[in-house]
Each structure stands twice: as structure tokens, then as C-alpha cells.
C-alpha positions in Angstrom: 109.5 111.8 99.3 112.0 113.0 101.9 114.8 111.9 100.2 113.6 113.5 96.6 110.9 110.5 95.0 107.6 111.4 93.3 104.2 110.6 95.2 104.4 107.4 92.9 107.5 106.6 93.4 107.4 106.9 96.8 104.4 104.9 97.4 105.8 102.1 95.7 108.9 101.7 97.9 106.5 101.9 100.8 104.5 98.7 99.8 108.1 97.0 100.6 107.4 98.4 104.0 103.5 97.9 104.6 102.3 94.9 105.8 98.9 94.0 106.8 95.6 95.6 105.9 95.3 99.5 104.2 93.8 101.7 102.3 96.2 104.6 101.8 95.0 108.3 100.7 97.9 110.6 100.3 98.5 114.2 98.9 100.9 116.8 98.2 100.2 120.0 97.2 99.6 119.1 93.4 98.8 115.4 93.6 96.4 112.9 95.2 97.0 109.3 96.0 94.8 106.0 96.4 95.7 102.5 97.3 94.5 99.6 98.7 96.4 96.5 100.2 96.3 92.7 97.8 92.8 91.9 99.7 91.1 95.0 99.6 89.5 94.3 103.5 89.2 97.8 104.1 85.9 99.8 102.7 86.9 102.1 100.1 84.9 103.8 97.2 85.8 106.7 94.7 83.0 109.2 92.9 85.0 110.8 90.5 83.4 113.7 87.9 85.3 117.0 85.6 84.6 118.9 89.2 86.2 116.6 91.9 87.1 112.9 93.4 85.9 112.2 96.5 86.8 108.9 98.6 84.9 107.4 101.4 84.6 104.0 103.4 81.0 104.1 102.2 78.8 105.1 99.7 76.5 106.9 101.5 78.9 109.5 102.8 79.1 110.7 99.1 75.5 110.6 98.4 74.8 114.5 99.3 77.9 115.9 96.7 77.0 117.6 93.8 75.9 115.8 90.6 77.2 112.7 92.1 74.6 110.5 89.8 76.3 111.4 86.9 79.7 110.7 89.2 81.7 107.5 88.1 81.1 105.6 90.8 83.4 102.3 91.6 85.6 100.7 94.5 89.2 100.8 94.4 91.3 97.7 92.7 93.5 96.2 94.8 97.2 97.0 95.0 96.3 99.6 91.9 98.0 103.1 92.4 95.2 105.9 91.7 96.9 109.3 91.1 94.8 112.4 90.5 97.2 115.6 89.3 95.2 119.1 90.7 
């Protein structure tokens, strides 16, 4: 991003660079960012509703939110980009 790439952009040259196992949440001031590595080891899961996304390791950290069980509720694919625009 340093050099002038999109979020996307620049997360896709970085997957050249990673190695091993990740789940990577990024942001920038306009965008959010969500990936996982080919295996998916690493606990990740998304509630996502018209007010927010949230991201956890665990269910149970996003039990409290707001209206959350009317949330849509699922664990990141791996090696799937997930971009959210604010």
C-alpha cells in the first residue's frame, strides 16, 4: 500500500510473502479486510448484519452484540479475500 496498491491489491502480493498459518484482519480508513491461510487452522468467525461485522476467534465473544441472532453468522473460507467498504 506503501508503494500506491489498493487493500486488495496489496493483500494479494502479500500471500506471495506469507507462509505458514494466518488469519489476517486489516483496515484502512475506508476499508476492512479478512483472510485466512489454504488450511484455515486458525479460529476465525464473522457476524455480519446492515449495522456492523464483527470478527472473533470464537463465537462466544460475539454472543453479547446487538441483534446478533438475526446476524449472518459463518467462518471464513479459506484463501477467500473478505472486503467490507465503510
Amino acid at each position: 500500500m506503501r508503494e500506491g496498491d489498493e487493500l486488495e491489491t496489496a493483500l494479494q502480493k502479500g500471500f506471495e510473502e506469507l507462509d505458514g498459518f494466518y488469519t489476517l484482519l486489516m483496515g484502512t480508513s475506508d476499508k476492512l479486510a479478512l483472510v485466512r491461510d489454504a488450511f484455515a487452522c486458525k479460529p476465525a468467525v464473522v457476524a455480519e448484519t446492515e449495522e456492523y461485522v464483527a470478527i472473533a476467534s470464537e463465537f462466544r465473544s460475539l454472543s453479547h452484540l446487538p441483534d446478533v441472532k438475526n446476524a449472518h453468522i459463518y467462518e471464513p473460507a479459506p484463501e477467500e479475500l473478505y472486503v467490507w467498504s465503510i
